[in-house]
N, C-alpha and C positions, 0 to 999 in steps of 0.2 A: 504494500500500500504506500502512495505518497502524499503528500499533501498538493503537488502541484499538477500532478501527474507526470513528473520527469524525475525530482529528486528523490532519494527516498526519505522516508517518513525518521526522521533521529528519534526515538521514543528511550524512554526510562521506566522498566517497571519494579516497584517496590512491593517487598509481602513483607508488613510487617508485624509479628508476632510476638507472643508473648514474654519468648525465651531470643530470637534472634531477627535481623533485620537479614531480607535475600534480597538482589538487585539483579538485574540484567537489563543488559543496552543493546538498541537491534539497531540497524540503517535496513531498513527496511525489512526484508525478510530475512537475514543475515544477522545470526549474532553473533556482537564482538567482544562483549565481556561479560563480567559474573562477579559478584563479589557478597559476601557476608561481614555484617557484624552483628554486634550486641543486640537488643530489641529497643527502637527508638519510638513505643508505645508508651505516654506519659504514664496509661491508668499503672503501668506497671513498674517506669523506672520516674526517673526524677524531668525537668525539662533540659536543664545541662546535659546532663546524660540523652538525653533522645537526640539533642543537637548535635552531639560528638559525634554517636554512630552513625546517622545522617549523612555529616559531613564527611566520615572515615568510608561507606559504600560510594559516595558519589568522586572522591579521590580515588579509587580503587577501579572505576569502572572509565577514567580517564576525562581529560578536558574533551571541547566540543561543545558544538551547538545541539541544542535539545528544543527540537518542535513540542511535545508533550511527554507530560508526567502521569504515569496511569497507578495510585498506591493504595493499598487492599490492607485495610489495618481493622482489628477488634476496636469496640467501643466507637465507632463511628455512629453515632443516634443522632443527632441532629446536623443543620446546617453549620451549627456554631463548632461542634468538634472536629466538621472538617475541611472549614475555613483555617481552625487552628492548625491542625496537621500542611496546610497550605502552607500556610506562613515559614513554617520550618523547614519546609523545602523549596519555595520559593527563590532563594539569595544560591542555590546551588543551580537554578535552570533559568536564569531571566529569561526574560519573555515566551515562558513557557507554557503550554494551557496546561495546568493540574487538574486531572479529576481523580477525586479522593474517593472510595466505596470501601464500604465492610469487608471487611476480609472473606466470609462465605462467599461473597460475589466471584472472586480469586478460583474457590472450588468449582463452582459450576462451571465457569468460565475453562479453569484448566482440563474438565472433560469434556471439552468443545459439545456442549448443552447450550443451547440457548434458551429455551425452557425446562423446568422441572425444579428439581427439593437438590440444596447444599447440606452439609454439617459438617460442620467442623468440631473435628475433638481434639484438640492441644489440650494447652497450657488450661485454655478455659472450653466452652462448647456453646454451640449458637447453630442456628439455622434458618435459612434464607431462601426464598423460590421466587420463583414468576410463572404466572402462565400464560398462553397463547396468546391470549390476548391484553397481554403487559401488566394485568395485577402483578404486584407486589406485597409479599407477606413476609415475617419472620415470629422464627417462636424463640425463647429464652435468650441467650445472649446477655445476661443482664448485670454479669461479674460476680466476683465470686461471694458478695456479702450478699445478695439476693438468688443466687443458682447456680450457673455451671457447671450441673448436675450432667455426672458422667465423662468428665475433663481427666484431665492429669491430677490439677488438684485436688478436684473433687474424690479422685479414688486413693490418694496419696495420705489425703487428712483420713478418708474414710479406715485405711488398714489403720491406721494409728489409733483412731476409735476403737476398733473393732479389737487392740492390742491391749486396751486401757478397760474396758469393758471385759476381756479375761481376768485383769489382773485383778480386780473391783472384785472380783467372784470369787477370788482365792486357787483360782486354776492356772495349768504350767502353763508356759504360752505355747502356742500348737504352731504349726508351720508358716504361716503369715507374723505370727507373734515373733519368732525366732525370727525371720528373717527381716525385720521391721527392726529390731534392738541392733541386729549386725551391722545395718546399716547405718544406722544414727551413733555407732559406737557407744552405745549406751547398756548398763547391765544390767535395769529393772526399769519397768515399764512408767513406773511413775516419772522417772525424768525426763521422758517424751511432753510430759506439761509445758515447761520450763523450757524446753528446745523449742518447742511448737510453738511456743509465746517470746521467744526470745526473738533475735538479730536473723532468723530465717526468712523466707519469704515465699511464694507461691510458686517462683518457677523452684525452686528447691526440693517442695514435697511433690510436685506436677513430676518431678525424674523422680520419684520413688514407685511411679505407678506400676514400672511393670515385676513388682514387687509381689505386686498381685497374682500378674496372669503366671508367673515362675510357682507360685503357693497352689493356684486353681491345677495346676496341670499335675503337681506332686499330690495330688488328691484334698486339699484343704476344704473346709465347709465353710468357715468366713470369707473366705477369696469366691467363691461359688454364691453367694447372696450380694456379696458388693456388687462381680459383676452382670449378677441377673438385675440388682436394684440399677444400674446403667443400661442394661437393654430397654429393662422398663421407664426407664427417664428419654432415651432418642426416642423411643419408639412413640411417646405423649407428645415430644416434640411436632414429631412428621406428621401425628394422627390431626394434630390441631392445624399444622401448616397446607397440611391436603384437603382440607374439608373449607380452610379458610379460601383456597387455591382452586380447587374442586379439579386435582387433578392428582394421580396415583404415580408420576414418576416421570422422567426417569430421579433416581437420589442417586447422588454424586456424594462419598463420603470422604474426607481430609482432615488432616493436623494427625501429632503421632499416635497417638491414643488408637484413632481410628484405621492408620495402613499398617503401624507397624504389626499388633497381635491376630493370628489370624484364628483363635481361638473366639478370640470376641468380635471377630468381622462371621465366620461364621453364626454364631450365635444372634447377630442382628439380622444377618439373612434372611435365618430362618422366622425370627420374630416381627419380622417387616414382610415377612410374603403372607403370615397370617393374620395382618389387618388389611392387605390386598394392595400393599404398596410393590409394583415392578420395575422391571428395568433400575437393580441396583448396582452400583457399581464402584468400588475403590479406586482411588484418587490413584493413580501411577505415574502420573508427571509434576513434579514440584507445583506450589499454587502459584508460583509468581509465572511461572507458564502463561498463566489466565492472564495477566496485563495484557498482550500481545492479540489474546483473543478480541478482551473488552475494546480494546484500540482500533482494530480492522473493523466492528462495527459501528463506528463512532468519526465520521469523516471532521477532519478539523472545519472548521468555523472559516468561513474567507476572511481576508484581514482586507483592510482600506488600502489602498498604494493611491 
């Protein structure tokens, strides 16, 4: 795509999440660089901090003129958060047209869907659709004092629960138990308080998740209820999002939570084909893929000469 129809299109696409910022720079159908850093998402680091890694991807993917900025970040609800997100990448693209969208947008987008159901399960979980005829809906998304249910964090605090709730009983810790103290290098469950309340933070317990599915597969019973309580949390998701949508698929699933286990990619399968949701399918190409997508349908704006 170009914006003149001879040059190519210089685009910048950003995913930025809740543990890491991903970039990639195309001239058109060509890409020429890649770069990561930190996550330059305020709800989760500071604005310093989002401005550095910002500015540390956009030096890493080189100078150049940049027609548009396409960036897929969580906690995008209104106009105002992502004017805000503008403004931080604004001074790295001048005269550049930024369009800022929720990060789900990213999922659907990077399994070249242009209608149907996103989710994303990282760091936190949200999800996002359109259908044929351009509604737009989303369910939860709301961080993690209010949901997030079935995220990284969400199942990260939950083993920890579920570690302190043995110990409250007077029982050994069982397999999730054990493997939750080894982690935290801790030797008795009660100091999980204290750690959990302390200098840690969300993406910290979000990487303890697969903590879980390691516990669910060595046969545990508390790793087997957390992750049925997350099938059963997507699956409320998609049921309110398709009914609000009135449309049964295709779902498009993304962030780690949801490509990397495929104990719990199965298990939503099966629990998404029996509310009659089809056509589902895991994310296989990074989300920042989707910039590139949203971009080729979205012709720049003509400018005045």
């Amino acid at each position: 795509m170009s914006n003149t129809g001879q040059t190519p299109l210089a685009l910048v696409g950003l995913d930025i999440g809740g543990t890491k910022t991903h970039a990639m720079r195309w001239s058109g159908e060509t890409k020429l660089a890649e770069a990561k850093s930190g996550s330059a998402n305020v709800q989760n680091v500071s604005v310093e901090t989002a401005k550095a890694n910002i500015a540390e991807v956009f030096a890493a993917l080189g100078a150049g003129h940049i027609d548009r900025v396409v960036a897929g970040a969580g906690g995008i609800d209104t106009e105002s958060d992502a004017e805000f997100l503008r403004s931080l990448i604004a001074s790295h693209a001048p005269g550049a047209e930024i369009l800022v969208v929720h990060d789900t947008r990213l999922i659907l987008a990077a399994g070249h869907a242009s209608t149907g159901m996103a989710v994303i399960l990282g760091t936190g979980s949200a999800a996002w659709g359109v259908n044929a005829e351009g509604k737009e809906g989303r369910a939860g998304g709301w961080g993690y004092l209010l949901g997030d249910e079935a995220s990284g964090y969400w199942m990260g605090r939950e083993a920890v629960r579920h570690t302190l709730r043995e110990f409250n009983r007077g029982q050994v810790p069982g397999e999730l138990g054990r493997r939750v103290l080894d982690a935290n290098n801790v030797e008795s469950p009660d100091e999980l308080i204290a750690l959990f309340h302390g200098d840690t933070d969300r993406r910290y317990w979000a990487q303890q998740s697969p903590l879980v599915f390691e516990a669910l597969l060595a046969g545990d019973s508390d790793s087997a209820v957390i992750v049925g309580e997350a099938v059963r949390h997507v699956c409320r998701m998609l049921g309110d999002l398709s009914a609000l949508l009135e449309t049964n698929g295709p779902v498009i699933i993304g962030g780690g939570v949801g490509t990397h286990q495929p104990v719990f990619q199965e298990k939503l399968r099966v629990a998404m084909g029996a509310i009659g949701l089809v056509d589902i399918r895991f994310l296989a190409l990074d989300p920042v893929e989707g910039t590139k997508f949203i971009s080729d349908l979205s012709p720049l704006p003509a400018k005045n000469t």
